[in-house]
N, C-alpha and C positions, 0 to 999 in steps of 0.2 A: 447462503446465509448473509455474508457480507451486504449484497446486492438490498436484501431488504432493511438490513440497519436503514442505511440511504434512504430507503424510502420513508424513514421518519427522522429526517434530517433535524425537522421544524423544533423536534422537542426531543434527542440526544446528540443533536450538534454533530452528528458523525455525518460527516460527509464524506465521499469516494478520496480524499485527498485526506481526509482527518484519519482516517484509515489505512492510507497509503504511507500512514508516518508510522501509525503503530505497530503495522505488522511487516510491514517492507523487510524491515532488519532482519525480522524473524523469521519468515517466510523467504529469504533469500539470504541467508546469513552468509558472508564471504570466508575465502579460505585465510584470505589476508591476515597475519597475525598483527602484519602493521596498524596504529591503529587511525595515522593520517590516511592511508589508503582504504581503511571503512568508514572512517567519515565523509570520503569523498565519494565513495560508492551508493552512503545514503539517501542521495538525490535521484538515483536510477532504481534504488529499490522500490523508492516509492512512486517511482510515476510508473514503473510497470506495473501495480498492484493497483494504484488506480484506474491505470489504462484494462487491467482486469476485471475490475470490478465497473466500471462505466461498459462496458461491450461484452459482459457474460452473455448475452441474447445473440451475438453473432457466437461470440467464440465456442461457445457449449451446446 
């Protein structure tokens, strides 16, 4: 489903990265109670959710 947001980039702005912010957190929520060690992790949540969603056609 994500994969086809994307495909209407042009007119809900969500791009694989706009989406990599949104759901990163959520979809990979950390055990971390710290909460400087989840803001630091927020940067990898999201590039693997858009590295996700960029390559579902290989990965799936």
């Amino acid at each position: 489903h994500l994969k086809r947001v994307t495909l209407h980039e042009k007119e809900n702005l969500m791009n694989a990265e706009n989406l990599g912010i949104v759901f990163g957190p959520t979809l990979m929520r950390s055990p971390e109670r710290d909460a400087m060690a989840a803001l630091n992790d927020i940067r990898y949540q999201r590039l693997v959710v858009e590295l996700l969603i960029k390559n579902e056609d290989i990965l799936f």
